[in-house]
Each structure stands twice: as C-alpha cells, then as structure tokens.
C-alpha positions in Angstrom: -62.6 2.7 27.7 -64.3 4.0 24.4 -66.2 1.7 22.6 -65.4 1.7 18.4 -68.8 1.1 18.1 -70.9 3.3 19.9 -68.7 6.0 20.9 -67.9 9.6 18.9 -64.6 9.9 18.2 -63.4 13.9 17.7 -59.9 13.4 16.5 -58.0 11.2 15.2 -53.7 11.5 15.2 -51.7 10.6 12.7 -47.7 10.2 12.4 -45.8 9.4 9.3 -42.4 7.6 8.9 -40.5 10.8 9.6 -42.1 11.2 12.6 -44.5 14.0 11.4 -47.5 14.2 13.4 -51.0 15.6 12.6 -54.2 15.6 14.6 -57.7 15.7 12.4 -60.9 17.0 13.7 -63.3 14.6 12.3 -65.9 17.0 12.9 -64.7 19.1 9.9 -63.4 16.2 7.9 -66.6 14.9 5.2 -66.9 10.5 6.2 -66.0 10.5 2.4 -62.7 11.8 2.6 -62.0 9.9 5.6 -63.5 6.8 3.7 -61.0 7.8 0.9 -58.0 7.7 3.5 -59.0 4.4 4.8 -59.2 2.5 1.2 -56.0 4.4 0.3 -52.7 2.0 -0.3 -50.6 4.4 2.6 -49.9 2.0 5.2 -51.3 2.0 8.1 -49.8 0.7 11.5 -52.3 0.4 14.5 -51.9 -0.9 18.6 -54.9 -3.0 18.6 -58.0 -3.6 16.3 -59.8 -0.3 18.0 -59.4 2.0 14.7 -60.6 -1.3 12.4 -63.4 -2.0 14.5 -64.5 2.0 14.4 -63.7 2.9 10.9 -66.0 -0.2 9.9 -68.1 0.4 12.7 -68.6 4.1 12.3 -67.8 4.3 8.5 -68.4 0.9 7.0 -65.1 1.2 5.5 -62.6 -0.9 6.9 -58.5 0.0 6.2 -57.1 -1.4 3.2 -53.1 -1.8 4.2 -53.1 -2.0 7.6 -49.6 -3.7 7.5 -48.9 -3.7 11.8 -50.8 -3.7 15.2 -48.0 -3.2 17.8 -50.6 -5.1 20.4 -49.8 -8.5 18.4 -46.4 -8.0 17.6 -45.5 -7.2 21.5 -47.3 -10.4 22.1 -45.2 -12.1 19.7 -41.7 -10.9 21.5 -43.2 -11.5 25.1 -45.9 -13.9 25.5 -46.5 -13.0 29.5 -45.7 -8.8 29.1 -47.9 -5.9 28.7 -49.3 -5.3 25.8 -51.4 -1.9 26.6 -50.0 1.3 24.3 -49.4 3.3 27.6 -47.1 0.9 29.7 -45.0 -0.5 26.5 -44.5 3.6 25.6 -43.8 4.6 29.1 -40.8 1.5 29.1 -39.6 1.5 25.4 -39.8 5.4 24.2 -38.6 8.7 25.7 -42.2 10.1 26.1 -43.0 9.4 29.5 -45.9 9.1 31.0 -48.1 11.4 28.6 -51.6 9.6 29.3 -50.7 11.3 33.1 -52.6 14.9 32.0 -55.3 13.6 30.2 -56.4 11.1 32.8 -56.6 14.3 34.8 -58.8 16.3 32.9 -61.2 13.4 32.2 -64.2 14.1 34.2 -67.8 12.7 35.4 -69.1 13.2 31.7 -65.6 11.5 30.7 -63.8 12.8 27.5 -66.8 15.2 27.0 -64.9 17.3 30.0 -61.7 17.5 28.1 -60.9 20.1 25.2 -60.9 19.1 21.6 -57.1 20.6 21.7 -56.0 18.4 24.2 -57.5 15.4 23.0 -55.9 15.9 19.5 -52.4 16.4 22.0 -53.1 13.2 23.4 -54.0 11.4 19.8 -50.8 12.8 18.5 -49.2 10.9 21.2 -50.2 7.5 20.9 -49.5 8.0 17.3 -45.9 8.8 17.7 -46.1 6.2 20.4 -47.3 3.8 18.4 -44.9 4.6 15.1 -42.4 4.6 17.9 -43.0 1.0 18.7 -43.7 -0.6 15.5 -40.2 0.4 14.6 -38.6 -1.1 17.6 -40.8 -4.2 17.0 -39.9 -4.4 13.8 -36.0 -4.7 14.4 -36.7 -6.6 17.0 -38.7 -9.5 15.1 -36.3 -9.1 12.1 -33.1 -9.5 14.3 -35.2 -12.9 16.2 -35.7 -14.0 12.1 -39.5 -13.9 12.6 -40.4 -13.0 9.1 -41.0 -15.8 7.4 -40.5 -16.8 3.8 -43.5 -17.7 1.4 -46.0 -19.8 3.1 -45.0 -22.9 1.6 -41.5 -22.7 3.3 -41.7 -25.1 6.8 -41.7 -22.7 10.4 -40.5 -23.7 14.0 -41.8 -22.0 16.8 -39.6 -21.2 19.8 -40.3 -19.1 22.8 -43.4 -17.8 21.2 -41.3 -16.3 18.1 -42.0 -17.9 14.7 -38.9 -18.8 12.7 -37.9 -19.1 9.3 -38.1 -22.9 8.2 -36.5 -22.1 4.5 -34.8 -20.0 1.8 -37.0 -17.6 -0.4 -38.3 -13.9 -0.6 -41.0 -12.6 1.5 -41.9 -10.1 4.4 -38.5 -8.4 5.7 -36.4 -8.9 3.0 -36.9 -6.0 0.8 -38.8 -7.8 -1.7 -41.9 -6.9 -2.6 -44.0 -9.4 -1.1 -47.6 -8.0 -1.9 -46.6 -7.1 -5.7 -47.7 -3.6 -5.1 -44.1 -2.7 -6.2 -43.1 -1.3 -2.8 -41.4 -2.8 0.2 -43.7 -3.0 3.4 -41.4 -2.0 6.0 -39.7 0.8 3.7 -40.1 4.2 6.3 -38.8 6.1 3.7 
C-alpha cells in the first residue's frame, strides 16, 4: 500500500454532507492552500490515520477537526469484523466493488501506470464511501447509546460498545460539546 510518508499523493477526494464529491489535483493546488484546508474548522471524517499521518508527514500540518475515522468506529460496533474501507463499502453501501477497475490498471510501476483521471475516480469513491459509512456508524453508535456524557459521568462497557454511565450534555445530543457553537454530527 502507499506509505503517508514517503509516497506522492496526486489527488486527493473530497465529499461533503450532501454527498457532493470533488477530486483535487494536488499538483495544481499551492501546500499553502492545502495547509489552509487542513487548519480550517470544516470537519473532517477519515477511514484510518493515512491522511493525518501524510498531511503532517508531507505538509507538517496536521487536521484541526478531524471529528471521525470510520476504521475505529467499525472497531467499536464489531470487535472481530473487517475494518478495511473496501470490504465495509462493498457490504454496507450500494457502490459495489469500485476498487475492482483500479486494481486493474495498477501496473509494475504501481499507481504511476494509472491516469490522474482515474485515480481522482477512485478518490472520489472512497470519499463517498467513507461519508457513506460514517453516517451509518453514526446511527449506529447513537442507537447502541455510545456517546457518552461529560467525562466525569461513570461508563460500562458491553460487547466492545461504551455506554452512557449518567445524565448530562455531550457528543450526540445536539449540544455543542466543543463550544465552537456548532453541533458535531450536524450534516446539514
């Protein structure tokens, strides 16, 4: 697999919570403005640390409200399952198998082989993939009672899900937990 740390990344897709999707060449995109992105308060969900590791890696910027990774939160809701982007999108979403024709066109040189346009198809992917999961995680970890109050409230832990142990206002329940004067899990 690519390595945060050593490889170049071309592209980079994005998908917002009305499932708009955008691919960026990073090629034509100054490391400032991409810096810029990174420290900006949009929240940012991720599967894995791969795009914390290579923005800080590759940018020495790390993301400032990175507020999911799908890759823990699957962990969470099934200890023993798959956690790899590809499998839980092939199982929980309606895309398929859309790694299929990329893994094709990956050659001896690896992604050097494979156009810039259907890389950025393939980034756009995992990014609705992954927006795709978070959202389903989400319900699913809300509907368990996962979230947990403030951190002084007492937690249980049952089949690998954390409970809530008290009353109060925190993550989940349309407060504004971070006092940014937003709701974290607000896609709108």
């Amino acid at each position: 697999g690519l390595k945060p740390w050593l490889d170049d990344i071309l592209t980079v897709g994005l998908c917002d919570s009305q499932e708009r999707l955008v691919c960026l060449d990073l090629r034509k995109i100054s490391p400032e403005v991409w810096r810029g992105w990174l420290r900006s308060p949009v929240r940012k969900v991720t599967h894995g640390e791969f795009e914390q590791l290579w923005s800080v890696g590759k940018f020495d910027q790390g993301m400032v409200s990175w507020i999911w990774d799908t890759q823990i939160a699957q962990k969470m809701i099934d200890e023993t399952g798959p956690t790899d982007l590809k499998t839980l999108a092939l199982k929980y979403t309606d895309l398929g198998d859309y790694a299929r024709d990329i893994r094709s066109k990956v050659g001896n040189e690896g992604w050097g082989d494979v156009d810039v346009n259907e890389i950025a198809k393939y980034n756009c992917a995992d990014a609705l993939a992954t927006f795709a999961l978070y959202q389903l995680q989400r319900r699913s970890l809300e509907d368990a009672g996962a979230f947990l109050s403030p951190a002084t409230d007492a937690m249980s832990w049952h089949g690998g899900i954390a409970k809530r142990g008290g009353g109060g206002k925190g993550m989940g329940t349309g407060e504004d937990a971070d006092g940014d004067g937003s709701d974290p899990f607000d896609d709108g």
